[in-house]
C-alpha positions in Angstrom: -194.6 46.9 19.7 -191.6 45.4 18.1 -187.9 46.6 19.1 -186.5 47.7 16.2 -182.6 48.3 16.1 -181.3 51.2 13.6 -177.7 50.4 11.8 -176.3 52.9 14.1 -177.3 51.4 16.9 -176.4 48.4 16.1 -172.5 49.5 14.9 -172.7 51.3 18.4 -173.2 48.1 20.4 -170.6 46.5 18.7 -167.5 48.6 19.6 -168.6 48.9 23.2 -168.3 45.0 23.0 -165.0 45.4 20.9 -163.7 47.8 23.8 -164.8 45.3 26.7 -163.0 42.6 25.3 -159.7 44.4 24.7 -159.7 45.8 28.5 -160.4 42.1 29.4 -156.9 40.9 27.3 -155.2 44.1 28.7 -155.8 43.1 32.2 -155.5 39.7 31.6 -151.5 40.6 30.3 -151.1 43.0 32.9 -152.3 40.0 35.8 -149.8 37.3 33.7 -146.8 40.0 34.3 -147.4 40.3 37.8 -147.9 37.0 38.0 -144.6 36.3 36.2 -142.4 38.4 38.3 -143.7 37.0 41.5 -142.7 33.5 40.7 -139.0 34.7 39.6 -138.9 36.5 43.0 -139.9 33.1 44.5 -137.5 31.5 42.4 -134.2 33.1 42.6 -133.0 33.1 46.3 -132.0 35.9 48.6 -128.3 36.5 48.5 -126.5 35.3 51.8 -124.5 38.0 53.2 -120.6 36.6 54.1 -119.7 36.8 57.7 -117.4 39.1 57.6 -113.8 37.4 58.9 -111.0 38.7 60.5 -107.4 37.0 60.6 -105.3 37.9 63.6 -102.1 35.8 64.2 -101.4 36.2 68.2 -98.1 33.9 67.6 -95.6 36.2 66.6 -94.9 39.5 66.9 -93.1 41.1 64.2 -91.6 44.9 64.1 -89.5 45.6 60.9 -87.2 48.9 62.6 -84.5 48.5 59.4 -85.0 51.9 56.8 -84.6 50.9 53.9 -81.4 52.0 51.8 -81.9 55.9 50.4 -78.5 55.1 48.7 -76.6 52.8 46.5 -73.9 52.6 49.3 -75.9 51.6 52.0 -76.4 48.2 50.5 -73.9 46.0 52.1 -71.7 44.1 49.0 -72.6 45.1 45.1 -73.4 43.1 42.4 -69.9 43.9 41.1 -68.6 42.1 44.3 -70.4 39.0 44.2 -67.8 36.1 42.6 -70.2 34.5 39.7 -69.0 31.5 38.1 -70.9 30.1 35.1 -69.3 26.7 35.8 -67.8 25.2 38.7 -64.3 24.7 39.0 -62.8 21.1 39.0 -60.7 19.9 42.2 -57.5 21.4 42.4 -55.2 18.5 42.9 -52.9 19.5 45.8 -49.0 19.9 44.6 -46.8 17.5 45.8 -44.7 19.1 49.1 -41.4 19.1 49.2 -39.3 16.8 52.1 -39.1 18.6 55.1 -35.1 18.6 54.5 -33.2 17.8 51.6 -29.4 16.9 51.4 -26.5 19.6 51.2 -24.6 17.9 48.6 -24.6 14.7 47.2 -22.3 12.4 48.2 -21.6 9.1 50.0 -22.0 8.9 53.6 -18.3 8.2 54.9 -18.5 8.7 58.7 -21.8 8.0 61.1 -22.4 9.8 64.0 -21.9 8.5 66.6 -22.2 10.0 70.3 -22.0 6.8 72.2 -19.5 4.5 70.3 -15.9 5.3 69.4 -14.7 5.9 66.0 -10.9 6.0 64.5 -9.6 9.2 63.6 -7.0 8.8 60.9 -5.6 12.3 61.9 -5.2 11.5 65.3 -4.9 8.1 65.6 -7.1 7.2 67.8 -10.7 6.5 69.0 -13.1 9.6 69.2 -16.4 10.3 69.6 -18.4 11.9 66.0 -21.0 14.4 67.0 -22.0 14.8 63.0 -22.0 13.1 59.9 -18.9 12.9 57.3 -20.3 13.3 53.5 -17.8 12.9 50.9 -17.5 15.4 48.0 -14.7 16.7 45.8 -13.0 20.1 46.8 -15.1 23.0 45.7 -18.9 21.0 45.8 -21.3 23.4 46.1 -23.0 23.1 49.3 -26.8 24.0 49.8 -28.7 24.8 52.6 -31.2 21.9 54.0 -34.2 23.5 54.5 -35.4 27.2 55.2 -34.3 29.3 58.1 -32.1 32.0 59.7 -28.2 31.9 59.6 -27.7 32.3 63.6 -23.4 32.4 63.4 -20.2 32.5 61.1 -17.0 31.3 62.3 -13.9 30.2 61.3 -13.1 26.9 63.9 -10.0 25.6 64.2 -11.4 21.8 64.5 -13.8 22.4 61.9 -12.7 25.0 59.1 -15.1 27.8 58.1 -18.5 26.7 59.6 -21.9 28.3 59.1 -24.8 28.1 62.0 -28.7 27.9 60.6 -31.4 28.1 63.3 -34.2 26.0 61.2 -36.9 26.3 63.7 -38.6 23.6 65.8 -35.5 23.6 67.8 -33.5 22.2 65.0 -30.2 24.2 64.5 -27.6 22.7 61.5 -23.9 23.7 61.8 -22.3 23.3 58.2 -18.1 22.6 58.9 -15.8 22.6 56.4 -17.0 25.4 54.1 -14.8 27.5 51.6 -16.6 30.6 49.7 -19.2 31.0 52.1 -21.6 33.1 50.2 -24.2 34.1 53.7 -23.6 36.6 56.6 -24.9 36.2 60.2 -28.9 37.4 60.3 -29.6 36.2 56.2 -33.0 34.4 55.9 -32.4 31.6 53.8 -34.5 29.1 52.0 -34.4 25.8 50.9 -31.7 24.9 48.3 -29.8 28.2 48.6 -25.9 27.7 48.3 -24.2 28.3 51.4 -20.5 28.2 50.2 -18.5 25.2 48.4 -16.7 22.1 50.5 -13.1 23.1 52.0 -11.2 21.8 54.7 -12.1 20.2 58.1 -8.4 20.7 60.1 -9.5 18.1 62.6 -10.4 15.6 59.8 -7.7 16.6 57.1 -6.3 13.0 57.0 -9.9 12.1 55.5 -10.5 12.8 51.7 -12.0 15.5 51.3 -15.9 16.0 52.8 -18.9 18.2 54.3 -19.0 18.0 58.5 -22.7 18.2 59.3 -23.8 18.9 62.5 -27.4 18.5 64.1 -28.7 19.7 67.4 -32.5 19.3 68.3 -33.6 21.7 71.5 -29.7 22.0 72.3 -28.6 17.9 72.0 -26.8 16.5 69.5 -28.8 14.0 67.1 -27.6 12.3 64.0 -28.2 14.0 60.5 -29.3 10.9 59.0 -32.2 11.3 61.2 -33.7 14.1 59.4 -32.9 12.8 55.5 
């Protein structure tokens, strides 16, 4: 007997076939995913973890006891007290200093000292030794002290006239003889330049013209002025 299929049977048939065949492509996708992913697991690498490192410097020992400020005036020196200069400052050239001594007057030397050799004294008439120096000025020269210092003594000398006594310092004291005016007392500080009095008399040299007796002793002996000038 022949098999004889109906339409219906036949459309049947079909779809099963239909539905095999799309389960076979849905597993097939599903076995290519898995598939997939494994390989990108194999792929990538596993992440390393760091070893985990500790720094500890056995060296030094360091212990920071200070507290910190809790006021503007525990900071040592503000701003405000810093020096700022924008620019710096060019070298100061350094003044000139002044000589150690200058002379009382101006005038010409006209007696040396002399503590060795004798000299003629035209008011005595005779040969004498000349503990100072003789400078010659006209009557009423105004006469300066040499250098800074401390008038020690005031006197009026016969031998000498009117004589003032400045203790310089370094053992260097100046007797100024023949003075008129004298303008300083006994205990003045005086400086450099300052007028002592004016030029006078000196009784034991009146035969001279007239002049300013000076006077030098250094640690209590007598040296010559022109030592110093």
């Amino acid at each position: 007997m022949k098999y004889y299929e109906t339409p219906h049977r036949k459309n049947r048939r079909s779809g099963l076939i239909v539905a095999a065949a799309l389960c076979l492509v849905a597993v097939g996708a599903l076995l290519w995913q898995i598939t997939a992913a494994d390989r990108v697991k194999k792929a990538v690498p596993k992440s390393v973890p760091l070893p985990q490192v500790s720094y500890s410097d056995n060296t030094s020992s360091y212990t920071d006891t200070t507290e910190p400020p809790t006021d503007s005036s525990d900071v040592a020196g503000s701003v405000e007290e810093v020096p700022y200069e924008s620019e710096s400052k060019p070298a100061e050239e350094p003044e000139p200093k002044a000589p150690a001594y200058v002379l009382p007057l101006d005038g010409k030397i006209i007696k040396h000292h002399s503590d060795t050799a004798l000299q003629y004294s035209a008011t005595y008439g005779d040969l004498r030794l000349h503990n100072g120096v003789d400078i010659a000025a006209k009557s009423g020269a105004t006469v300066v002290c040499a250098a800074g210092g401390t008038v020690t003594g005031f006197e009026e000398n016969a031998l000498l006239g009117q004589t003032v006594t400045v203790d310089h310092g370094d053992g260097i004291v100046v007797r100024y003889c023949g003075l008129d005016h004298v303008e300083v007392s006994t205990g003045d500080r005086v400086i450099c330049g300052q007028t002592l009095g004016v030029v006078g008399t000196v009784p034991s040299e009146c035969a001279d013209e007239p002049h300013l007796h000076l006077e030098i002793t250094k640690d209590g002996k007598p040296v010559s002025p022109e030592d110093l000038f």
